[in-house]
PAZA-226632 format. One line per field, with one value per residue (C-alpha): residue number from 0; residue in one letter; y, z, x. Coordinates in steps of 0.02 Angstrom, whole numbers. Each point is the difference from the previous one (the first is absolute). Layout:
i = (NUM	...)
aa = (A	...)
c2 = (Y	...)
c3 = (Z	...)
c1 = (X	...)
END
This chain:
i = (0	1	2	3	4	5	6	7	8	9	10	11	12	13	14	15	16	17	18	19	20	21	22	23	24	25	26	27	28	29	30	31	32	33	34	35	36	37	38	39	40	41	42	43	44	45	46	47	48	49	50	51	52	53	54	55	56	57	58	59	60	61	62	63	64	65	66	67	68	69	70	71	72	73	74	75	76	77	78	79	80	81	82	83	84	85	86	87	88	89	90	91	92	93	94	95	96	97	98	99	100	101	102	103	104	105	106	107	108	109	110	111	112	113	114	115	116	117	118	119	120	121	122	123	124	125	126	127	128	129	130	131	132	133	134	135	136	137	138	139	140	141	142	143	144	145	146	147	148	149	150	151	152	153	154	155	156	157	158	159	160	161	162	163	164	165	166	167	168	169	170	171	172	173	174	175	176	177	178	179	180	181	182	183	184	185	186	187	188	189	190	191	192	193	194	195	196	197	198	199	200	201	202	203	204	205	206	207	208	209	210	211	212	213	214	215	216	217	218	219	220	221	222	223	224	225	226	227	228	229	230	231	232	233	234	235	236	237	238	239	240	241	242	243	244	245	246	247	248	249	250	251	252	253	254	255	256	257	258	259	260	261	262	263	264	265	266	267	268	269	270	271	272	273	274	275	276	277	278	279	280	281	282	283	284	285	286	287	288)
aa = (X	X	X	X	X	X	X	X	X	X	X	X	X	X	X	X	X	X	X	X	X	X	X	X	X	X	X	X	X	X	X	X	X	X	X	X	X	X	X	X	X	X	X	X	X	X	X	X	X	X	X	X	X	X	X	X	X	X	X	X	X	X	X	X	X	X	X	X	X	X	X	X	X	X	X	X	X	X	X	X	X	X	X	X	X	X	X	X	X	X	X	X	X	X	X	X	X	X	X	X	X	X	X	X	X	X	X	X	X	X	X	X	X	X	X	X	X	X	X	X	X	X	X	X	X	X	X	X	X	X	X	X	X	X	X	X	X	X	X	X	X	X	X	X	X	X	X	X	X	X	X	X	X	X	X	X	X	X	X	X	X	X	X	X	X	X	X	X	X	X	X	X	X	X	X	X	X	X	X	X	X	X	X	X	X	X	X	X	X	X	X	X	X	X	X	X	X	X	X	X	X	X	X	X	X	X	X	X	X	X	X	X	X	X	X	X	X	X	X	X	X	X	X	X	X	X	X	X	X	X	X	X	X	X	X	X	X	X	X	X	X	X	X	X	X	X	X	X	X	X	X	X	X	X	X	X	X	X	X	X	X	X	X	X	X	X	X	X	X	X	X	X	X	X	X	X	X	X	X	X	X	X	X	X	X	X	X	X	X)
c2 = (2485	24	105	10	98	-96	-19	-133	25	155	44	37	-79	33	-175	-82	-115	-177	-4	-107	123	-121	75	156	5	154	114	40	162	112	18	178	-27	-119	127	74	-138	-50	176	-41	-128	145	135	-143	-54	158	81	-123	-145	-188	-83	-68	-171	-100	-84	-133	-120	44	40	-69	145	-20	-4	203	170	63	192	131	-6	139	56	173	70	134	135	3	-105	77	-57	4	47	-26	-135	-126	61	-78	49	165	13	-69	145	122	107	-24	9	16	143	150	-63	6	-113	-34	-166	-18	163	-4	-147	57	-14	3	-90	-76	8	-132	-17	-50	-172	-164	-193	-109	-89	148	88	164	100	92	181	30	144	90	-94	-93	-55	-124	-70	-132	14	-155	76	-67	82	29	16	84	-64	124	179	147	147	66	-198	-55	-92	-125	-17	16	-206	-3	95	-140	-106	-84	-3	-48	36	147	54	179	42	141	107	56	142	66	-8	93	124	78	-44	-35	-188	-30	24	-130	-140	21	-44	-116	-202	79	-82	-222	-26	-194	-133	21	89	-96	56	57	-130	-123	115	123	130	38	-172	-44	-18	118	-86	50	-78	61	-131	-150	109	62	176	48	-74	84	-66	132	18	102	152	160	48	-163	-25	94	151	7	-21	152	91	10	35	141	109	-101	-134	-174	-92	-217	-37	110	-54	18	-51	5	27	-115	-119	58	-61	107	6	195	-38	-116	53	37	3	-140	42	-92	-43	-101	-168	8	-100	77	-150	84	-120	36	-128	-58	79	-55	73	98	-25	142	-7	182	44)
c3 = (323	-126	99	-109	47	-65	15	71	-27	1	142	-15	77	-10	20	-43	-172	6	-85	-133	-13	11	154	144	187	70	115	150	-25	32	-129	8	-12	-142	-85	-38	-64	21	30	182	28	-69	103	146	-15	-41	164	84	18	-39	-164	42	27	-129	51	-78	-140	-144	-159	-170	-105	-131	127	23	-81	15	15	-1	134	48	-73	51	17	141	-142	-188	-59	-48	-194	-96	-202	-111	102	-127	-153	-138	70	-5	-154	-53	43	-10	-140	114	175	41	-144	126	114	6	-110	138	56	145	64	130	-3	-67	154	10	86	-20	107	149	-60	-167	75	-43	22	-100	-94	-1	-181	-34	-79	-161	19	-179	35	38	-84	-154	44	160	11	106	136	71	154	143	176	139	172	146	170	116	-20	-21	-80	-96	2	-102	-128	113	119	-122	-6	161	-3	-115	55	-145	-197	-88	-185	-63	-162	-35	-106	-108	-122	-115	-80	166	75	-140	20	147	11	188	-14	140	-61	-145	131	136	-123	122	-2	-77	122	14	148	56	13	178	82	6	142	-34	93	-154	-133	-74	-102	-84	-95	-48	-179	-46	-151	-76	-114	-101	-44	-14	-95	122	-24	129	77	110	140	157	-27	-157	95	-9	172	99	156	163	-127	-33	211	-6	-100	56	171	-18	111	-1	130	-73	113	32	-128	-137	-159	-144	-162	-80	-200	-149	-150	-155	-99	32	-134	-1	-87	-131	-173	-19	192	53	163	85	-18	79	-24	55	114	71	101	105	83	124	23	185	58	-156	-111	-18	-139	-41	-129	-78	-6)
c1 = (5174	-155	-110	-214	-133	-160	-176	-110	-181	9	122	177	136	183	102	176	1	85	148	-54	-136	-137	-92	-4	-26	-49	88	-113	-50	-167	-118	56	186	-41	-96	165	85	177	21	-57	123	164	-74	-4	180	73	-56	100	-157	32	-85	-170	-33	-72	-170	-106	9	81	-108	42	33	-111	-150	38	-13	176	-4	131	113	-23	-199	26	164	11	45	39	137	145	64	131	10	149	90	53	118	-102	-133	55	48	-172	-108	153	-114	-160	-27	179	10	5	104	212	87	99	-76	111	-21	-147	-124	-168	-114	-214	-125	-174	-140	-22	-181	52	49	-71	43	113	-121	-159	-65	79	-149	69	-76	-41	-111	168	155	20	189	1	174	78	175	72	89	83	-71	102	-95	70	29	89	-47	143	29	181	13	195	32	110	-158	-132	-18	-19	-175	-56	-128	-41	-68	-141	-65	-113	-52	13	-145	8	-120	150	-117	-61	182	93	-138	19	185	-4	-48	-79	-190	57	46	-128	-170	-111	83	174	97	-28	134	39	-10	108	134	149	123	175	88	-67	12	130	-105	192	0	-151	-81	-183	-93	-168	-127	-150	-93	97	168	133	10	159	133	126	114	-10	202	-39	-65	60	-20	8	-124	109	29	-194	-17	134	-79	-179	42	104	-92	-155	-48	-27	-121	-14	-100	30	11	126	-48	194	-45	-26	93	3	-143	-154	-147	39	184	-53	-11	-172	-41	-93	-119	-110	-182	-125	3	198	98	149	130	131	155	141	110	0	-186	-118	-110	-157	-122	-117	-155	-63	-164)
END
């Protein structure tokens, strides 16, 4: 299932989307549970509760604001750098400069800031005040659905509760500054998430297909089968020691292909469109400002 969270004059609603993706009913939830998003609805089933009901009509889709799925994550969302080899190899004498050559050593892990969060289709403000090299990340996001901590790779797909698309966002300058990269990602709007979650029992994040555009030109194309460190390693990996929590999110690295690794570097600007598809959830479409 395709589960939104949207607004409706003003009020969000969190709601399952027809399969043609023509419409969405919503769940029957609180105004306060909806305020979370679809994050109400994992929380829900993962302490043992059933899925909500649907109630009402259903609501043509273009009649709504879709939001992110989940508008405020309950903490930052972990990331991961260097996960594609081309991609690698593309900012190998940049970002990745400091780091081991090694590329299948240890995944490169970070996170953004929950607040840095915004909807599939919303502006992402360019902060020139403090950057002068925006850049775009098609990544595929994995979202947790049962909690656990030390979790294996043979069980990690079973903490899976589905995927959706973000955008990873990064001020180049400011994050080869200070080295640590999460100031660099986190900048206000860094983060467009959408357009839904789509559940794991419809989707395998493992073969799928991440594609990006700026304006109009596809910029990267990468199936998910190309990754270094494939989706129950990353699981693995970030729990070790750490509890992982329904509704965390995983945001698993991008394609080769960013403005950083062309020859000059091509950032972004206002005026910019950035189109993001994964094959089987959709695609998010984000203007900058």
């Amino acid at each position: 299932m395709k589960i939104a969270t949207y607004l409706v004059a003003g009020q969000r609603y969190v709601g399952l989307v027809a399969a043609d993706e023509s419409s969405v009913t919503a769940l029957d939830l609180t105004p306060a549970e909806a305020l979370k998003g679809a994050l109400s609805v994992i929380e829900t089933l993962a302490a043992g509760g059933k899925m909500p009901a649907t109630t009402g009509t259903p609501i043509a889709l273009a009649d709504v604001a879709l939001d992110a799925p989940i508008p405020l994550p309950r903490r930052n969302l972990w990331c991961v750098g260097r996960n594609y080899h081309a991609h690698a190899k593309e900012l190998a004498a940049s970002v990745f400069k400091d780091n081991s050559a090694n590329t299948e050593e240890w995944p490169i892990v970070f996170t953004k800031v929950p607040e840095c969060v915004v909807g599939p289709h919303d502006a992402v403000r360019v902060p020139v005040e403090v950057t002068t090299a925006v850049d775009y990340e098609a990544e595929l996001a994995v979202v947790i659905g049962k909690g656990g901590k030390n979790i294996s790779r043979a069980a990690a797909m079973e903490h899976v509760f589905g995927y959706t698309i973000v955008n990873d966002v990064s001020a180049r300058d400011v994050q080869v500054r200070h080295q640590q990269w999460d100031m660099g990602k986190s900048f206000d709007t860094f983060c467009p998430m959408g357009p839904w979650i789509v559940t794991a029992d419809v989707l395998d994040g493992r073969e799928t297909r991440v594609r990006c555009w700026v304006n109009g030109e596809l910029r990267q194309d990468g199936p998910t089968q190309n990754m270094i460190f494939d989706i129950p390693t990353l699981i693995e990996t970030i729990s070790r020691g750490i509890t992982l929590y329904p509704g965390d999110v995983i945001a698993t690295g991008t394609p080769a292909g960013v403005g950083m690794g062309m020859q000059p570097p091509r950032y972004l600007a206002a005026g910019d469109v950035v189109r993001i598809e994964v094959d089987g959830i959709g695609a998010i479409e984000n203007r900058f400002v």
